[in-house]
C-alpha positions in Angstrom: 33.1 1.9 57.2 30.9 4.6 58.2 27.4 5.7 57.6 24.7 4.2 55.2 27.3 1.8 53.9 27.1 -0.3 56.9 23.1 -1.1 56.5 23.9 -2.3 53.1 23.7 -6.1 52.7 24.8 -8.1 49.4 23.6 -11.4 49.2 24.1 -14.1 46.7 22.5 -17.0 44.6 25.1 -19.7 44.2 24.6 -21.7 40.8 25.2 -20.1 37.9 25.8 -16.6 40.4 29.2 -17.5 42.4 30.4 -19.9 39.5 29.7 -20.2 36.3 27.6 -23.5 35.7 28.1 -24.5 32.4 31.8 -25.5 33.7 31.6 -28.7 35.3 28.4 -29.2 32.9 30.6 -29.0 29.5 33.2 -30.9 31.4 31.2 -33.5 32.2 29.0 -33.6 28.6 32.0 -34.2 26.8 33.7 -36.9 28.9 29.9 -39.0 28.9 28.8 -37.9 25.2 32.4 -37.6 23.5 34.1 -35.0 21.6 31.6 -35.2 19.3 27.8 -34.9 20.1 25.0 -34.9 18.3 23.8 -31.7 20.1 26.3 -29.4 21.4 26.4 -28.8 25.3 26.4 -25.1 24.7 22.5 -25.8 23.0 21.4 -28.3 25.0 22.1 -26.8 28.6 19.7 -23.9 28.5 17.5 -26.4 27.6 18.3 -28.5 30.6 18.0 -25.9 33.2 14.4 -25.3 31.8 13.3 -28.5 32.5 14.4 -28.3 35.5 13.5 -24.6 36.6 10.0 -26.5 35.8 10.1 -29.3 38.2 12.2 -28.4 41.1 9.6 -27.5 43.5 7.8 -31.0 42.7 10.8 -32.1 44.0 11.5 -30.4 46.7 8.3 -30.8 47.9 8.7 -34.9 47.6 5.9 -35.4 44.6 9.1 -36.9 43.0 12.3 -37.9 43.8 15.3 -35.9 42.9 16.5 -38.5 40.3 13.4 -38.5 38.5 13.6 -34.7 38.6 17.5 -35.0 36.7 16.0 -37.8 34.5 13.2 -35.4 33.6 14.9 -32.5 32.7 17.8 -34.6 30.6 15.1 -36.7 28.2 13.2 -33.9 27.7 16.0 -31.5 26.5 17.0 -33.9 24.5 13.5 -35.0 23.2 13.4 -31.5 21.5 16.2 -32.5 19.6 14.2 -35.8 18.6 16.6 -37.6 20.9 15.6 -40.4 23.4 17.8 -41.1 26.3 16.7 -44.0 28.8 16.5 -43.4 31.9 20.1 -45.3 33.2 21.8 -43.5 30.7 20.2 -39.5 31.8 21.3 -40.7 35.3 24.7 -41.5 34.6 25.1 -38.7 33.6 23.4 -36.7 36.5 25.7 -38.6 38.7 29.1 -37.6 36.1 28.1 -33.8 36.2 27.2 -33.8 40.0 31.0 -35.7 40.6 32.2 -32.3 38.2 30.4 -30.2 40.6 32.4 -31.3 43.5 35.8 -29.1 42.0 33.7 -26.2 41.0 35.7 -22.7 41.5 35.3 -19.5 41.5 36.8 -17.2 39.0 39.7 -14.9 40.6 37.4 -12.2 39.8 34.3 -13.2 41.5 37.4 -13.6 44.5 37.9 -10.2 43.8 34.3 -9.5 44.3 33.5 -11.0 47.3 36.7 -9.6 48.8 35.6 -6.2 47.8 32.2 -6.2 49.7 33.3 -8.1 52.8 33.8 -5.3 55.7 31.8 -2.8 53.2 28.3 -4.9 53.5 26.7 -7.7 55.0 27.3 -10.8 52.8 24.9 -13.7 52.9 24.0 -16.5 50.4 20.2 -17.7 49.8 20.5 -21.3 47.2 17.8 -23.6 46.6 18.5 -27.4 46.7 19.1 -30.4 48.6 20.7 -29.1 51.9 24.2 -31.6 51.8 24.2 -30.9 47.7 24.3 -27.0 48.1 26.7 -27.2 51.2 28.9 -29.2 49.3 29.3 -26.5 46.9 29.5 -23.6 49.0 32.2 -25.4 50.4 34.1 -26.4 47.2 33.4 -22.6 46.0 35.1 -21.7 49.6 32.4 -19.2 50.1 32.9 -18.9 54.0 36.0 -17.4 53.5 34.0 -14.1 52.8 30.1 -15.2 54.0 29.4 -16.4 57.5 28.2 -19.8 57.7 25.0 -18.4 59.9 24.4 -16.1 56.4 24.0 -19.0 54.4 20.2 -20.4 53.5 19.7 -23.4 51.9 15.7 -23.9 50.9 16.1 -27.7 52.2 17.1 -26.6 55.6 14.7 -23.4 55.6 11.6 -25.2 54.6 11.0 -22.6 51.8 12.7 -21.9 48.2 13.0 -18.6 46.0 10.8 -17.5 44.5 8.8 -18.2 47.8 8.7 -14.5 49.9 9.5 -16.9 53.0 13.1 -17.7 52.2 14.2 -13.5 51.8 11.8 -13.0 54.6 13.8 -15.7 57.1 17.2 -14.6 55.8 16.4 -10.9 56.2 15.3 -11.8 60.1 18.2 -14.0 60.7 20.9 -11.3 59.2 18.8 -8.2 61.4 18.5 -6.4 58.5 15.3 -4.9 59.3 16.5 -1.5 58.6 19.1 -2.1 55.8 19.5 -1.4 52.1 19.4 -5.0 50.7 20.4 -6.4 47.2 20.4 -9.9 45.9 22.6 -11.1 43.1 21.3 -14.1 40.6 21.1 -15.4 38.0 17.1 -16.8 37.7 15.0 -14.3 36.8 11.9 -15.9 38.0 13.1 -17.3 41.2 16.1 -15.1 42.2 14.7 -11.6 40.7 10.7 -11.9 40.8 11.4 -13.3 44.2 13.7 -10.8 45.9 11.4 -7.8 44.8 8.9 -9.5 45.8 10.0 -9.5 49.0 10.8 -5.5 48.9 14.7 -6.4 48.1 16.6 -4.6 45.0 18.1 -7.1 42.5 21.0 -7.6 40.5 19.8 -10.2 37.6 23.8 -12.2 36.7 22.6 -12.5 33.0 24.8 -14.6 32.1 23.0 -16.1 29.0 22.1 -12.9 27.7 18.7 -14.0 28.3 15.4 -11.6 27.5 13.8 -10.8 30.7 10.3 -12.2 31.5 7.1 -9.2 29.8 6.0 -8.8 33.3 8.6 -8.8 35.4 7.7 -7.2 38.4 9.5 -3.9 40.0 12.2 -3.5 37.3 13.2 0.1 39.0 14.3 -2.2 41.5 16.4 -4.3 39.3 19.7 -3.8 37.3 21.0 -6.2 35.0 24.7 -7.4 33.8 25.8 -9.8 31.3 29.5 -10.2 33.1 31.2 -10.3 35.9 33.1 -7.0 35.0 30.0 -5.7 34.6 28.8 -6.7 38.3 32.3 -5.6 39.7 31.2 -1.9 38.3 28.2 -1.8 40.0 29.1 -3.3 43.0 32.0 -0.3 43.5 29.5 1.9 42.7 26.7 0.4 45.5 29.3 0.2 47.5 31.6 3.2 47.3 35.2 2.7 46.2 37.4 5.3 48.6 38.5 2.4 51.2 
């Protein structure tokens, strides 16, 4: 690895990014609600996550705890659906998904992807959430065996969450990449996208969902989108070069 290649660094969010989330989700949604629910888990997660893209950072901050956060976002996805669900009942399940979470995997592709970059690029990690939560799942995801432990930023233990300009800012100083190309790969467009150009980064938006992107996102030139992992695989030879 010669050249310009060796400033480049890759780094990556972790839920929804390095796994696919709606796994242990539709795993655990069909053993709590049963085989058949009144509102399918493929409607009702996108729903979820919105509530709580909305009240994270009340929650990391402490102005609630993080069960009122999951209780939150699970009564009020379902209260679009004119469903109420107490507030025993949204925790359970909380605590059923976040037991799933402890097997997640990563495909053998997004193997194959981290094993392409390592040696031709930095690799880091930047995830927001409580510190033991997201180490438990960089560990079940066996993420080390590609990113070095001292590249992986967890908001909790930082003291600062994407989109905050503080958490690029503290992983680009502790990875010395002060004079480095610099991509970040997520899935969030508000927090992982908006937040790494922010911070002068490119982007890779994991569009998963096929989601539209946000009227104002900011420095698009910056930012290139894929709906797949094959699609992310492309790019990433291309970024990277594919003659080793």
């Amino acid at each position: 690895m010669t050249g310009e290649k060796e400033k480049t660094a890759v780094l990556f969010d972790v839920d929804d990014t390095l796994y696919d989330q709606t796994v242990p989700f539709m795993e655990a949604y069909a053993e709590f609600f049963g085989p058949d629910p009144d509102i399918p888990a493929e409607v009702i997660y996108p729903v979820t996550r919105k509530y709580s893209d909305q009240m994270f950072s009340r929650a990391m901050s402490g102005e609630m705890s993080m069960d009122e956060m999951y209780i939150y976002r699970v009564q009020k996805a379902f209260e679009e659906f004119g469903i109420r669900i107490p507030d025993e009942k949204a925790l359970a399940f909380q605590r059923l998904y976040a037991r799933r979470q402890d097997y997640i995997r990563m495909s053998p592709l997004m193997e194959d992807i981290l094993a392409y970059c390592y040696g031709r690029a930095q690799l880091g990690i930047i995830t927001n959430g409580p510190a033991d939560r997201q180490w438990d799942k960089v560990k079940s995801l066996q993420a080390e065996r590609w990113i070095p432990h001292e590249n992986i930023f967890v908001s909790a233990d930082v003291g600062a969450e994407k989109p905050d300009r503080k958490i690029f800012d503290h992983a680009k100083q502790a990875m010395n990449l002060d004079d480095g190309e610099i991509w970040f790969i997520g899935d969030a467009y508000p927090l992982d996208i908006a937040g790494a150009v922010n911070a002068g980064w490119n982007a890779v938006w994991m569009n998963r969902r096929r989601k539209t992107a946000p009227d104002d996102r900011a420095g698009q030139e910056n930012v290139v989108a894929v709906e797949t992992e094959e699609e992310l695989f492309r790019f990433i030879k291309k970024l990277l070069g594919n003659d080793m």
